[in-house]
MIRO-226231 format. One record per residue: residue number from 1; residue in three letters; chain; y, x, z of N, C-alpha, C in turn. Coordinates in steps of 0.001 Angstrom, whole numbers. Each point is the difference from the previous one (the first is absolute). Layout:
BEGIN
     i    aa   ch       nc2       nc1       nc3      cac2      cac1      cac3       cc2       cc1       cc3
   NUM   Ala    A         Y         X         Z         Y         X         Z         Y         X         Z
...
***
This chain:
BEGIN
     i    aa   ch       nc2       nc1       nc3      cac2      cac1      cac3       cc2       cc1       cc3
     1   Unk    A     -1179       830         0      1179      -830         0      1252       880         0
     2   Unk    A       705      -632     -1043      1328       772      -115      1386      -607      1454
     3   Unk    A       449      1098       285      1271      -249      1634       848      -132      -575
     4   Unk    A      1324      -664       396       304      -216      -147      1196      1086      -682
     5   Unk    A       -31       851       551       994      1418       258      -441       428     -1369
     6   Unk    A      -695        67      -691      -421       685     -1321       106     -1319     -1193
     7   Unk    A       327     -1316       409       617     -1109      -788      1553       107         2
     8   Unk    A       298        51       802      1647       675       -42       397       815      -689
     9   Unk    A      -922      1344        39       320      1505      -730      -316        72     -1676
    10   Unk    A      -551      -827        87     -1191      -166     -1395      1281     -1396      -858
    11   Unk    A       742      -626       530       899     -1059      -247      1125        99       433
    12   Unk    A       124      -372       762      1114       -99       700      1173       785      -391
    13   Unk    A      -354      1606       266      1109       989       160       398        60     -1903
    14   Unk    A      -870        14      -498       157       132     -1991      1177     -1272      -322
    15   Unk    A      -678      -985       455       486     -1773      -174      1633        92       649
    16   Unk    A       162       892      1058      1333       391       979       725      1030     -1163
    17   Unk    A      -570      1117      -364       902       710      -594        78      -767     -1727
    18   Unk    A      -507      -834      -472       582      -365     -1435       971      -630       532
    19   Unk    A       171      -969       370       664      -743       921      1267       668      -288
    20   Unk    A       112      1387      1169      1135       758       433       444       231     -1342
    21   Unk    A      -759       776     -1153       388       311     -1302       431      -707      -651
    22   Unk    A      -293     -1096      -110       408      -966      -809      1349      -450       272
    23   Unk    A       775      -422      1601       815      -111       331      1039      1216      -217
    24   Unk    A      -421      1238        51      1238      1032      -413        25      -333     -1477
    25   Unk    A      -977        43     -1043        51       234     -1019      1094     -1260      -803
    26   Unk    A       -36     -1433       730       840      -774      -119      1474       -54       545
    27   Unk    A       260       653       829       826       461       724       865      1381      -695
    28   Unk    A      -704       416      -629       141      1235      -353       874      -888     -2037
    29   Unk    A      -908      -815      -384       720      -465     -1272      1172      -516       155
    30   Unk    A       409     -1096      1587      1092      -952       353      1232      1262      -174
    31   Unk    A      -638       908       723      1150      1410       374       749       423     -1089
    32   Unk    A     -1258       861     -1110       421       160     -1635       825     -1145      -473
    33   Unk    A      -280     -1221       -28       618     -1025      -704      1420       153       470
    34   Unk    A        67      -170      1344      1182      -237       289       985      1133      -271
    35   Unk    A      -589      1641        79       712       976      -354       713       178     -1509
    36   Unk    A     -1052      -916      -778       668      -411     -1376       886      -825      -177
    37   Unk    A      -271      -864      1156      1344      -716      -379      1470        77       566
    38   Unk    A      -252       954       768      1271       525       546       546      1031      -581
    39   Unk    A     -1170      1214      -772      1005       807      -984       157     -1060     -1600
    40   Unk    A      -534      -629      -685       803     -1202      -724      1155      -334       737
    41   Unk    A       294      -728       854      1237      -375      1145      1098       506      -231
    42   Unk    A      -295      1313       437       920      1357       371       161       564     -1610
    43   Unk    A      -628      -125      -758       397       775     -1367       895     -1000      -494
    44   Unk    A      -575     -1257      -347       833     -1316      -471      1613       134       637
    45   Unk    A      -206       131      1304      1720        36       623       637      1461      -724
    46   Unk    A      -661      1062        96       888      1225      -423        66       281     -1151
    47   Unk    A      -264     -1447     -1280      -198       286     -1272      1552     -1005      -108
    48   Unk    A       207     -1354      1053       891      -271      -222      1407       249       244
    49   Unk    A      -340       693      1358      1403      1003       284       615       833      -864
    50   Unk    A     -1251       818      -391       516      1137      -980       412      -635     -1726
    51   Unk    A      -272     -1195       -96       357      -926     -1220      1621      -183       100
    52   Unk    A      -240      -754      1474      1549      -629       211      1293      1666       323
    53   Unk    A      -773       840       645       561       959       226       819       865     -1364
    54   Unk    A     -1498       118      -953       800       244     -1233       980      -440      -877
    55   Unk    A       -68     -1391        66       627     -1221      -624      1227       403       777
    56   Unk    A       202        86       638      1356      -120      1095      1249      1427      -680
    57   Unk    A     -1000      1252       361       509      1187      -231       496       -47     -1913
    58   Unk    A      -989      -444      -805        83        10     -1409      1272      -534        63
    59   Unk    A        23     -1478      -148      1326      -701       381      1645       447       499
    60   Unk    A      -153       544      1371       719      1281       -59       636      1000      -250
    61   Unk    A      -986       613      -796       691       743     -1078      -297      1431       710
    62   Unk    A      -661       425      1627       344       887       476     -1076       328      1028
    63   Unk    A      -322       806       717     -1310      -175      1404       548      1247        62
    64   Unk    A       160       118      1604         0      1076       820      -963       961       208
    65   Unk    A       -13       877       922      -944      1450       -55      -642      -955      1277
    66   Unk    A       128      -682       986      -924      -644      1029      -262     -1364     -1068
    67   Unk    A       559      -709      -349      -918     -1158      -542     -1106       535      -949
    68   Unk    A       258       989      -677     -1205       199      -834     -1421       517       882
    69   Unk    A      1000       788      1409     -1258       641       572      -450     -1286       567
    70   Unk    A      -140      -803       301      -238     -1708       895     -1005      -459     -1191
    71   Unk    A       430      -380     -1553      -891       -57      -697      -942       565      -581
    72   Unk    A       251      1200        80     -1458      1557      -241      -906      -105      1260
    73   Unk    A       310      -881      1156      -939        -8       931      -556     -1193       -19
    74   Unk    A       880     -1196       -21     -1176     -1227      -749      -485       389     -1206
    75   Unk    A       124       432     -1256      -872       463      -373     -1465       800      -155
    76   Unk    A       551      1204       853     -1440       676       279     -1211     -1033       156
    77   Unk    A       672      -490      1136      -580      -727       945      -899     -1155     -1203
    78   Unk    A       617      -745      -436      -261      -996     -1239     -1365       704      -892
    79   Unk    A       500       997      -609      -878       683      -744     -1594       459       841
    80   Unk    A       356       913      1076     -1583       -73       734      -660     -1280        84
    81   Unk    A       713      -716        64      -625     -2091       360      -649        62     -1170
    82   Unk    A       308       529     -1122      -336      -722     -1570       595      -215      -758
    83   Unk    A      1364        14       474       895      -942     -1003       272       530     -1139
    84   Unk    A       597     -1024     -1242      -151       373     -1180      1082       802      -806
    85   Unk    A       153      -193     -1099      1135       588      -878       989      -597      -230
    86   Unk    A       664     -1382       463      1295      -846      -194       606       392       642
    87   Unk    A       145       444      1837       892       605       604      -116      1752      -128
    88   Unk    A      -663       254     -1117       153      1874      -466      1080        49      -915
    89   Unk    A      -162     -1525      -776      1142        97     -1184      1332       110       873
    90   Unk    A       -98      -921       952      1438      -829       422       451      1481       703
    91   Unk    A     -1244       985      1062       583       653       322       479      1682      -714
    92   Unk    A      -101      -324     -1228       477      1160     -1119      1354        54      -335
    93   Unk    A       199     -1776      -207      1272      -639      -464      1014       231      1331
    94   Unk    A      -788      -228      1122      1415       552      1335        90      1977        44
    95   Unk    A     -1032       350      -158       353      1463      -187      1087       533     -1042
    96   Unk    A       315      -711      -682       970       191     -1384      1567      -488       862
    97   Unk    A        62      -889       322       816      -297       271       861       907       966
    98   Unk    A      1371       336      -457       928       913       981       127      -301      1380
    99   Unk    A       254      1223       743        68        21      1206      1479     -1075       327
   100   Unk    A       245       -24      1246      1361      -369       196       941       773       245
   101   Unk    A      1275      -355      -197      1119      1364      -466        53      1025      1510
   102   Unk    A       -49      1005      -912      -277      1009       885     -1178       929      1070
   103   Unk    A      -796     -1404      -377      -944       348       788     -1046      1311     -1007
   104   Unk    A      -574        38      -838      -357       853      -642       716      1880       106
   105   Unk    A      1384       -39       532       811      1245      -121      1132      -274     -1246
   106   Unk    A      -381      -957      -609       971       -82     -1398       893     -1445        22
   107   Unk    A       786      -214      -579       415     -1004        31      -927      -807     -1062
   108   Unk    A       114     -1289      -418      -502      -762     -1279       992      -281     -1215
***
């Protein structure tokens, strides 16, 4: 006759750890999911800043030596996320654009 203590070991503890596995492994997808959707989130917002940001400066006519550095850092930032080539254009088109008077060393 089989005891009980070797029905446990033989069941029990295997039946206990899928169990445990199964729960991280689901736990573990909720986590991923959600980490995707927070860098989507976070890229989506710094694709529109740096949209409206460019739009603003183009308009303008002008961007400073700190506003550009403010948008070279949402950028970076944008680009490690994924982001694409519409705010590379926009941010080519603010690199062109003159400093503000004086600020460069020269006048305009």
């Amino acid at each position: 006759m089989v005891d009980l203590g070797d029905k446990v070991i033989s069941w029990g503890i295997p039946s206990a750890c899928a169990a445990a596995v199964g729960w991280i492994a689901t736990r573990l997808r909720k986590l991923r999911a959600k980490d995707r959707a927070l860098e989507s989130g976070m890229c989506a917002l710094l694709h529109d800043r740096l949209v409206q940001g460019c739009l603003f400066y183009l308009c303008k006519g002008t961007c400073s030596v700190p506003e550009r550095e403010n948008l070279q850092i949402m950028y970076d930032q944008y680009s490690a996320l994924g982001g694409n080539g519409t705010v590379t254009a926009l941010m080519a088109r603010v690199d062109k654009l003159p400093y503000k008077d004086g600020e460069d060393g020269e006048d305009e």
